[in-house]
C-alpha positions in Angstrom: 20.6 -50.6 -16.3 19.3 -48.3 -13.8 22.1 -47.0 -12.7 23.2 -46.9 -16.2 20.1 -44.1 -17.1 20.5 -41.8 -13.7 23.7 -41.4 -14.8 23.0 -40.6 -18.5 19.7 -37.8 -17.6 22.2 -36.5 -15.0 25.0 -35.6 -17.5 22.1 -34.1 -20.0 20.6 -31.8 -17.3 24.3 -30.7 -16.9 24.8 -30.1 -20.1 21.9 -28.3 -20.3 22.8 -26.1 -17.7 26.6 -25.4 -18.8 24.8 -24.7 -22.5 21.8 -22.3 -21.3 22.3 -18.5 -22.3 22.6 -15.7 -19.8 22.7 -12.3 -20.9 24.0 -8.9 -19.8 21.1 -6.9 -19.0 21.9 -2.8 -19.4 21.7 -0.7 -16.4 18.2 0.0 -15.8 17.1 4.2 -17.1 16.1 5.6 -13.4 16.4 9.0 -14.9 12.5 9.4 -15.3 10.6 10.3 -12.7 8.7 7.0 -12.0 12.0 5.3 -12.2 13.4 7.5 -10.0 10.6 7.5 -7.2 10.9 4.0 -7.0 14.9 4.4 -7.0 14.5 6.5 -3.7 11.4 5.1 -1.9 12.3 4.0 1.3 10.3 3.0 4.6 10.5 6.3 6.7 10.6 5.6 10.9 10.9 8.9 12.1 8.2 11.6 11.2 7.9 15.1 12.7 4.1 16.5 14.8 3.6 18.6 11.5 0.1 18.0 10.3 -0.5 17.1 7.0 -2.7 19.4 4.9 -6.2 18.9 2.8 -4.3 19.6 -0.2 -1.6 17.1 0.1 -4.4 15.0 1.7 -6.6 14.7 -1.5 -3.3 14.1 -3.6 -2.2 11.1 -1.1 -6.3 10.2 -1.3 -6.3 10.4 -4.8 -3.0 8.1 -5.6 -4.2 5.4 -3.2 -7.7 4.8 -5.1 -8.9 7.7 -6.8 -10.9 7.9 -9.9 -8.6 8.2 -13.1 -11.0 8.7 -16.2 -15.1 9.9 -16.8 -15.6 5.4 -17.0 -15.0 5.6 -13.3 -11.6 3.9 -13.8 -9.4 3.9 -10.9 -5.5 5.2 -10.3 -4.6 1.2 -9.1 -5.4 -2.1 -11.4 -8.7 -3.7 -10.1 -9.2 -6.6 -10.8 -12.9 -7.9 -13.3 -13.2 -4.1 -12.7 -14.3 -4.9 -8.7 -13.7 -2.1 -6.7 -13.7 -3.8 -3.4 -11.6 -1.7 -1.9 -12.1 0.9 1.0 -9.5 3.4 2.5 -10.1 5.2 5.6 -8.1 8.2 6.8 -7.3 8.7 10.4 -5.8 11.9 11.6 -6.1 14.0 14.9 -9.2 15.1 14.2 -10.5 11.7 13.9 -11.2 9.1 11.8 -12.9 10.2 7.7 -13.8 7.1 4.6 -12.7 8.3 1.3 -15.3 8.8 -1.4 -13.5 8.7 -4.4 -16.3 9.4 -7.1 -17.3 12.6 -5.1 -13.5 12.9 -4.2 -14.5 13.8 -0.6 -14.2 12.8 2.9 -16.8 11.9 5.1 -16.1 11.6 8.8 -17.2 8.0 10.7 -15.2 8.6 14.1 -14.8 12.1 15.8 -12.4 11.0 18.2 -8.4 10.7 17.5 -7.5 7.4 17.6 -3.9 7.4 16.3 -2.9 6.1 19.4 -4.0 2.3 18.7 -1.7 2.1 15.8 1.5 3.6 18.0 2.6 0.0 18.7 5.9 0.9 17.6 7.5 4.3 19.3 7.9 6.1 15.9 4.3 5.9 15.6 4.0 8.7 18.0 4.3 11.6 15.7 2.5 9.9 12.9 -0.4 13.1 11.7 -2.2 10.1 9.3 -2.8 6.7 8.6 -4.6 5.2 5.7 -6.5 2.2 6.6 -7.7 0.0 4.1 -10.6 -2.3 4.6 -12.6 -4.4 2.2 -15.3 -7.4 2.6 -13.8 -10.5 4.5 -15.7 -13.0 1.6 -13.5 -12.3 -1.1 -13.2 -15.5 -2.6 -10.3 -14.7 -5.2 -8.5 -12.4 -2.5 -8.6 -9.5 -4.9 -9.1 -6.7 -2.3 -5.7 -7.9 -0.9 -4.1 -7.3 -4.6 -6.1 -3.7 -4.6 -4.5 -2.6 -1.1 -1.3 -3.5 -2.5 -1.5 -1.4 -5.8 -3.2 1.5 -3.4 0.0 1.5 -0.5 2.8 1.6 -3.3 1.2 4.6 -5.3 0.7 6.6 -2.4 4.2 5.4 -1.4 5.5 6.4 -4.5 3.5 10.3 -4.3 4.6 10.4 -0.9 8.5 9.9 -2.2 7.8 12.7 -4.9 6.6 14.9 -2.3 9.2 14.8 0.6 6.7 12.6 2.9 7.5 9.8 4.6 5.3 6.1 4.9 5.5 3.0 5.9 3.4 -0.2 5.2 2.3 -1.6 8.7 1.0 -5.2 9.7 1.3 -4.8 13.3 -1.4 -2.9 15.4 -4.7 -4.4 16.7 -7.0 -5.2 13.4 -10.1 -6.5 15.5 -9.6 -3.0 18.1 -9.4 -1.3 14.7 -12.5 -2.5 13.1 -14.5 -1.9 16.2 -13.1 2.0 16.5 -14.3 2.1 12.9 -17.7 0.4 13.4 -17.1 -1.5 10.8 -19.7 -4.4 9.9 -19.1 -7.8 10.2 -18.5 -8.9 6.7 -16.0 -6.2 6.7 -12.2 -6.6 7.6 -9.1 -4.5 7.8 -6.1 -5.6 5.2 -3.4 -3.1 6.3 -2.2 0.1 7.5 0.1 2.6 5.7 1.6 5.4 8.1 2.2 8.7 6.0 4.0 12.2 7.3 6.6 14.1 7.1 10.3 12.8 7.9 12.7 14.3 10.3 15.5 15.6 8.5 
């Protein structure tokens, strides 16, 4: 009798699967220029020593986490409205955290310290590096979700522009967070390497 009603449910969940619908989706529109940004974003590796400028700067600062309406509403998804999130920017002339309500940088290392993130010998020429950081009690892991949201826009402007980035795991978080001085409760998420690509 057993055997009897394996072999009866396995013949439905066949039939079920030689019975279920698939369709045909249509080619997907990539003729827009959202659709087309994410058509051509790629991971760049090699970047040339040309620094990147305050202008482009404050666009790339802007896209990452930058404030979107007069409510304070930001250019990424945050989630219950917790803006949890903090992005650093370090460059050769050392290391600045990015007010985004004031839209301004304020500096919190004068030293260059690009060269703890050159783990990787494309890393070299690399003028900036977005780090973001948020508190280590995050209970619902949101601030994880926010960096995510903040590396793709700005690897999306960065596409639109003719700059190159790539999303990085692998440096030294805990040398990182002391170069920072960041406090305790406070931990580094990831690392996003921006400039501009050899041709």
């Amino acid at each position: 009798m057993k055997k009897l009603y394996v072999f009866i449910l396995v013949m439905v969940i066949t039939m079920q699967n030689a019975t279920a619908e698939q369709i045909k989706l249509p080619e997907p529109n990539k003729s827009n220029a959202i659709m087309t940004a994410m058509n051509t974003r790629r991971s760049a590796r090699k970047y040339q020593t040309k620094d990147v400028d305050l202008a482009t700067l404050s666009n790339i600062l802007w896209a990452a986490y930058g404030v979107s309406d007069a409510s304070g509403k930001r250019t990424i998804p945050t989630a219950r409205n917790e803006k949890n999130l903090q992005v650093y920017a370090a460059t050769k002339k050392g290391v600045y955290l990015y007010d985004a309500d004031k839209n301004e940088l304020s500096q919190v290392v004068a030293d260059n310290i690009l060269n703890v993130f050159a783990t990787q010998p494309f890393m070299e020429n690399v003028p900036l590096v977005l780090i973001y950081t948020a508190d280590k009690n995050d209970p619902n892991h949101y601030s994880a979700m926010h960096a995510g949201s903040a590396y793709q826009n700005v690897a999306l402007y960065a596409t639109t522009a003719g700059l190159g980035t790539v999303v990085r795991g692998l440096f030294d978080k805990e040398k990182t967070a002391q170069l920072l001085k960041l406090p305790e409760n406070i931990q580094v998420i990831i690392t996003q390497a921006i400039g501009w690509p050899e041709e």
